[in-house]
Backbone as numpy.savetxt, mean C-alpha at the origin, in Angstrom:
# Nx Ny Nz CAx CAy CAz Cx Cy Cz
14.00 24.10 -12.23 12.65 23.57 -12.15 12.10 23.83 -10.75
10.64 24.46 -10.60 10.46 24.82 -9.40 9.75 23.20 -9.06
9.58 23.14 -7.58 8.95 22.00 -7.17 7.53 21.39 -7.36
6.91 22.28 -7.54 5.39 22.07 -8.02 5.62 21.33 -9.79
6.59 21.81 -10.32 6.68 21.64 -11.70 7.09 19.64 -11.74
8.06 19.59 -10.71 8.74 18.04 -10.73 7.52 16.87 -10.26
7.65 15.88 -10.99 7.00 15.09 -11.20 7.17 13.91 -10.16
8.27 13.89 -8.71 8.19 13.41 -7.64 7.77 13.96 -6.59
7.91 15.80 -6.71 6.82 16.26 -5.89 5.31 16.12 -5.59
4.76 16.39 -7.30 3.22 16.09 -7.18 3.01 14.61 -6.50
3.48 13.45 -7.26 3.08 12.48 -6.81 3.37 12.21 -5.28
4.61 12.55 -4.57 4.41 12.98 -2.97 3.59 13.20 -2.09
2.81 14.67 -2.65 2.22 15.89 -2.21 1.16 15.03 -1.98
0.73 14.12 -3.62 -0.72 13.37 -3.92 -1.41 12.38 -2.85
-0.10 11.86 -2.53 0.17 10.66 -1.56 -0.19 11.13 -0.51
0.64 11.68 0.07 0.21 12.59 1.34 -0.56 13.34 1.56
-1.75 13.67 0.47 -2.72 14.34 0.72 -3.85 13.03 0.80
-3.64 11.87 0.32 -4.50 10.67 0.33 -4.09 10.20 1.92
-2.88 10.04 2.19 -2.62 9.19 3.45 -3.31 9.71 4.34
-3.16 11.45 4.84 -3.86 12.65 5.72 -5.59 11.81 5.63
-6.15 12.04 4.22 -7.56 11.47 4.32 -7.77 10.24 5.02
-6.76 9.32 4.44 -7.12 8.10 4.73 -7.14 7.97 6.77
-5.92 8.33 6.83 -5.46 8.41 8.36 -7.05 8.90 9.50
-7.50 10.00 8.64 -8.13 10.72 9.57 -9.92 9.53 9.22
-10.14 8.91 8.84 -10.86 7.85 8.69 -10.54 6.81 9.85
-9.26 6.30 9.31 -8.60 5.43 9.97 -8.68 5.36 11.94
-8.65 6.76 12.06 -7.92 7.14 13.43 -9.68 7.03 14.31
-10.66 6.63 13.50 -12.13 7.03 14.06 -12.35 5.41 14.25
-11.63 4.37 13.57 -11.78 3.04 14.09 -10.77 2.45 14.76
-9.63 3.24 14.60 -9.01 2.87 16.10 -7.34 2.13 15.07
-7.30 2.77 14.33 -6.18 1.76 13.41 -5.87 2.93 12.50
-4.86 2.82 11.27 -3.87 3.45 10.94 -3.72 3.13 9.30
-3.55 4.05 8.41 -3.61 3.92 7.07 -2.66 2.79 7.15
-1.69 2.48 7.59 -0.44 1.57 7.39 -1.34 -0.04 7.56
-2.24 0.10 8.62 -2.64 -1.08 9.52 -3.96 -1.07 8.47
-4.18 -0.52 7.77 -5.60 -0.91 6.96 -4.83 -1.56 5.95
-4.16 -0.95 5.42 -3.24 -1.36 3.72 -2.86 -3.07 3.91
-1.97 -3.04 5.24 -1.72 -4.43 6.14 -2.77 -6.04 5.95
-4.32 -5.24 6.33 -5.50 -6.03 6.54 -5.93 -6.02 5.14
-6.12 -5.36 4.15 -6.50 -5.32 2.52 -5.57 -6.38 2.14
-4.54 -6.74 2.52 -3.48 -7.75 1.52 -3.27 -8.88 2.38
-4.24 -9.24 3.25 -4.35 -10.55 4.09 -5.63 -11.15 3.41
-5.50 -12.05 2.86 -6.62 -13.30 2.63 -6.96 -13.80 3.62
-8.58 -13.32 3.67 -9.71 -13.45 4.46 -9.95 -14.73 5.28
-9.91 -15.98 3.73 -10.29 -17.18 4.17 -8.69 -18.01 4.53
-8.37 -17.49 3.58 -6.56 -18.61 3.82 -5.77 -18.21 4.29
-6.03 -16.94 5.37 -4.39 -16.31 5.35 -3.07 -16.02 4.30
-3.03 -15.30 4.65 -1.46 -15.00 3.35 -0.03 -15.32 4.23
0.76 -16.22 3.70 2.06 -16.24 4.41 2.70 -14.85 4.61
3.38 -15.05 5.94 3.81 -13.18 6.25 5.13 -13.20 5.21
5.54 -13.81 4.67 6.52 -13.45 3.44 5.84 -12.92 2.15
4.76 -13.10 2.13 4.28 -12.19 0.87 3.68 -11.19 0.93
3.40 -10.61 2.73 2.73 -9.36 2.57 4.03 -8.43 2.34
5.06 -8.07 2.76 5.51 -7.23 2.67 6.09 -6.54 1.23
6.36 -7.94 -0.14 6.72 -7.77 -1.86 5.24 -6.67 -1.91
3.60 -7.15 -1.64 2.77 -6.90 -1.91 2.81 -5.33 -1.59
3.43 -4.95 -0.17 2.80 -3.65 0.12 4.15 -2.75 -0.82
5.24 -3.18 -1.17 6.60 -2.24 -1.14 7.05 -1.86 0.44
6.92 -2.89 0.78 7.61 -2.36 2.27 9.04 -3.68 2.39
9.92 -3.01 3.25 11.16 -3.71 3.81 10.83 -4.81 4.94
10.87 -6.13 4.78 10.07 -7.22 5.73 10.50 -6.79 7.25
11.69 -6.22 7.46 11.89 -5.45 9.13 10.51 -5.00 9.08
9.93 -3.66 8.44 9.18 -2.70 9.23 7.54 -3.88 9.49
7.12 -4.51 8.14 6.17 -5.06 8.41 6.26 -5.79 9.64
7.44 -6.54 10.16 7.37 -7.51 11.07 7.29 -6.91 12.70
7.77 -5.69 11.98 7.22 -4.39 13.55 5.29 -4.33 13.50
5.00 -4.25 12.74 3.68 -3.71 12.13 2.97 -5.18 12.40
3.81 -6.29 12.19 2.50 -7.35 12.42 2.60 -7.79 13.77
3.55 -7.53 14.55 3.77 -8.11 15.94 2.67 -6.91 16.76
2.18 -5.51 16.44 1.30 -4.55 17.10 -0.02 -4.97 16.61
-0.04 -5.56 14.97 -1.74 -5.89 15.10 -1.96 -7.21 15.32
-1.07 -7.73 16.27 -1.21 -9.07 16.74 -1.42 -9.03 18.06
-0.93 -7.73 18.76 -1.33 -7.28 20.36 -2.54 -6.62 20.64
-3.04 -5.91 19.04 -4.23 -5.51 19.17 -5.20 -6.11 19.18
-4.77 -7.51 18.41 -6.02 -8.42 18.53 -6.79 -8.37 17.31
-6.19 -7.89 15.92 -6.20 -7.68 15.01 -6.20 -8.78 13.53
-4.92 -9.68 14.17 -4.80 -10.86 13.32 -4.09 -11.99 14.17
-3.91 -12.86 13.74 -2.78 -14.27 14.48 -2.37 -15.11 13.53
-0.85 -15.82 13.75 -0.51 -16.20 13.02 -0.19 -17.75 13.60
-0.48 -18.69 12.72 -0.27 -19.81 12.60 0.74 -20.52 11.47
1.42 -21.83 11.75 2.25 -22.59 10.75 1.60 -22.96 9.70
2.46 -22.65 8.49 2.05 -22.83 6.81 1.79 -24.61 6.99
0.16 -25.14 6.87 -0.31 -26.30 6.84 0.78 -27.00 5.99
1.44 -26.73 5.37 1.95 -27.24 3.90 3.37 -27.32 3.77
4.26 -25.83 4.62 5.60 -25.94 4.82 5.74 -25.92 6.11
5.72 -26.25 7.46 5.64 -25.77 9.02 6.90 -24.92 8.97
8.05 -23.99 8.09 8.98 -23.16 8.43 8.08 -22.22 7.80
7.34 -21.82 7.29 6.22 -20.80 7.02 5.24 -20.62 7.73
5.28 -19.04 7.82 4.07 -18.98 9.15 3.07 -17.72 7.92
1.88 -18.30 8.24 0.55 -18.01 7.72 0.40 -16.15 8.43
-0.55 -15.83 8.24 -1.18 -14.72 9.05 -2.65 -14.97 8.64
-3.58 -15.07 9.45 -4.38 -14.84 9.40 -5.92 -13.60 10.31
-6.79 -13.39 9.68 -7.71 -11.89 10.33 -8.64 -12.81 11.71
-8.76 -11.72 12.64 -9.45 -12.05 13.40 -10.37 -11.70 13.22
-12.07 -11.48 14.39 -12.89 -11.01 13.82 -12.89 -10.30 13.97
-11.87 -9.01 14.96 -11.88 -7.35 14.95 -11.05 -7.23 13.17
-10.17 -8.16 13.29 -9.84 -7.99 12.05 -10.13 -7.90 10.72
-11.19 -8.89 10.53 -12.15 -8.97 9.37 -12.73 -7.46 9.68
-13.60 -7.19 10.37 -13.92 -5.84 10.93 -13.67 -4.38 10.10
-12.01 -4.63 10.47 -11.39 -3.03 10.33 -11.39 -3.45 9.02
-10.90 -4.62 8.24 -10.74 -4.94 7.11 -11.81 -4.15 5.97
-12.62 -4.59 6.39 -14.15 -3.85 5.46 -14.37 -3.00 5.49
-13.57 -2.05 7.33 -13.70 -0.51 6.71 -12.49 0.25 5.87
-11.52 -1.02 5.89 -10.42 0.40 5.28 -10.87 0.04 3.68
-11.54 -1.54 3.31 -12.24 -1.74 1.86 -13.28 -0.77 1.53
-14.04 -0.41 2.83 -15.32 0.69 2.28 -14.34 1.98 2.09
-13.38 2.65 2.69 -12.78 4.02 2.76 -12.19 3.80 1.31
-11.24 3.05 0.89 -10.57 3.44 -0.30 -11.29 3.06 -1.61
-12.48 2.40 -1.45 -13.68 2.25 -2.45 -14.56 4.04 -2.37
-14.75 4.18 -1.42 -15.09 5.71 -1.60 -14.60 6.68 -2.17
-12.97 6.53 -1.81 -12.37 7.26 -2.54 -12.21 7.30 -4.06
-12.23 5.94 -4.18 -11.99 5.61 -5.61 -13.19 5.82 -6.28
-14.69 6.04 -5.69 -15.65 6.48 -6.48 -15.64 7.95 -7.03
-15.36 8.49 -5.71 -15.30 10.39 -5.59 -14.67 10.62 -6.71
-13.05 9.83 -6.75 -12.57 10.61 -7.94 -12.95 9.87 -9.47
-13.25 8.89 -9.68 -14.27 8.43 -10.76 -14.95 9.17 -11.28
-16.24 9.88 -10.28 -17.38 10.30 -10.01 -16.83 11.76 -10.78
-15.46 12.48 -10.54 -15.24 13.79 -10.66 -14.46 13.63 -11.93
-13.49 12.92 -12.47 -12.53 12.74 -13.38 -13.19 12.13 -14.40
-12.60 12.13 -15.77 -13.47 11.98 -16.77 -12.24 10.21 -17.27
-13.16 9.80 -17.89 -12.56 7.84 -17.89 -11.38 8.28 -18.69
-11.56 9.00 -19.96 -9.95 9.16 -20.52 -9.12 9.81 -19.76
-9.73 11.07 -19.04 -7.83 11.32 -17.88 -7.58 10.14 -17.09
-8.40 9.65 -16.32 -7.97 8.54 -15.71 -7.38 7.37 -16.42
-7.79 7.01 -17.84 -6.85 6.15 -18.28 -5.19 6.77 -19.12
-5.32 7.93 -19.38 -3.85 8.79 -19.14 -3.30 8.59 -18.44
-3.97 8.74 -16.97 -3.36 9.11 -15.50 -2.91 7.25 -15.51
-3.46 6.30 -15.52 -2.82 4.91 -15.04 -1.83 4.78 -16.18
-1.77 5.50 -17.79 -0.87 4.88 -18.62 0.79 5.45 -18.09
0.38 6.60 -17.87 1.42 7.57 -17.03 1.97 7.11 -15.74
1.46 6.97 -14.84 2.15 6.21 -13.82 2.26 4.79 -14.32
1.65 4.23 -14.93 2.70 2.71 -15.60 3.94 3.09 -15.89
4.35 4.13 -16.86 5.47 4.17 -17.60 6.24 4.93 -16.88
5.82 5.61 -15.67 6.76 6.24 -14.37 7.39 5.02 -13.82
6.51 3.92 -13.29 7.24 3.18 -13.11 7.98 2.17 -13.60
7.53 2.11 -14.85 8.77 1.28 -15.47 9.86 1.54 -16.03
10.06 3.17 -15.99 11.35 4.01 -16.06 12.12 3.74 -14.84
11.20 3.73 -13.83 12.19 2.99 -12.24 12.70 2.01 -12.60
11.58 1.39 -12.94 11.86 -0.60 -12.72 13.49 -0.60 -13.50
13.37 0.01 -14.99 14.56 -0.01 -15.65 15.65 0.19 -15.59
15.58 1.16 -14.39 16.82 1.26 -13.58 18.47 2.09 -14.47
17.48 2.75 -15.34 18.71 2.86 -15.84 18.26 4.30 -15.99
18.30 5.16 -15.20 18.37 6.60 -15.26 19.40 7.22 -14.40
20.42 6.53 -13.72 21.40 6.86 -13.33 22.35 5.81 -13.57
23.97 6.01 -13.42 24.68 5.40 -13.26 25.33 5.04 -11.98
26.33 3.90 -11.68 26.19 3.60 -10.39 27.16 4.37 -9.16
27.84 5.27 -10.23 28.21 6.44 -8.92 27.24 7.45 -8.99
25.75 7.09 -9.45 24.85 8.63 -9.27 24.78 9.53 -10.20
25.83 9.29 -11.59 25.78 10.80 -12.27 24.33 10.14 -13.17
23.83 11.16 -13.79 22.71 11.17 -14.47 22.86 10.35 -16.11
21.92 9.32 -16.63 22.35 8.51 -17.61 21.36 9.09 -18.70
20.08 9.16 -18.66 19.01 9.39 -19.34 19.13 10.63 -19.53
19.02 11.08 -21.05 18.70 12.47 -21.55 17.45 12.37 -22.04
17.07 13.71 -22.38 15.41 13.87 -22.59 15.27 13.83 -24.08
């Protein structure tokens, strides 16, 4: 199978041809596809406890906790004790934060029009039934066995 043909390449390639866009948006307000995605999954008015951004993004709570200690030097967000548990700490947006917030909401709303705008509603509802069932062939976990050899036949 050549690589263009495999179905973790495209979606890769896809990614990284979105991140490149997004980035080069990103890099004109002074912040980072990572650091927009970050500010999109912080609640505006209540803060989100920093234990649930990282389930939200698919990230490993190490890297976020690198990632929230820099947009906390930037002046980006601050975090305060969970009113409710004080061993929970909140995050909440500042007002540069609210800020960048609305532009990385206006950038990936653009995007999401463009390709709307160009794609016809049934590929796109193909395209989400298809990556549903990509990932719930992950989720299922059962396409390999646990020394690696291959479980799933076609």
């Amino acid at each position: 199978m050549k690589r263009e043909e495999s179905i973790d390449y495209n979606i890769k390639a896809a990614w990284h041809a979105i991140s490149r866009m997004y980035n080069q948006q990103a890099v004109q307000y002074g912040i980072t596809t990572s650091i927009g995605f970050v500010l999109l999954n912080i609640n505006t008015k209540e803060g989100t406890p920093a234990t649930k951004i990282a389930p939200l993004m698919g990230l490993e709570s190490r890297s976020l906790t690198r990632m929230l200690k820099s947009m906390e030097e930037k002046g980006l967000i601050y975090k305060q004790p969970d009113a409710d548990d004080k061993r929970s700490v909140r995050i909440f947006l500042t007002e540069l934060g609210v800020e960048k917030k609305a532009v990385s909401r206006n950038t990936v709303k653009a995007f999401n029009e463009a390709v709307i705008n160009k794609i016809s509603p049934e590929k796109l509802e193909v395209f989400f039934e298809v990556i549903l069932e990509v990932n719930q062939i992950i989720e299922s976990n059962n396409i390999y066995t646990s020394n690696g050899q291959k479980l799933m036949k076609k």
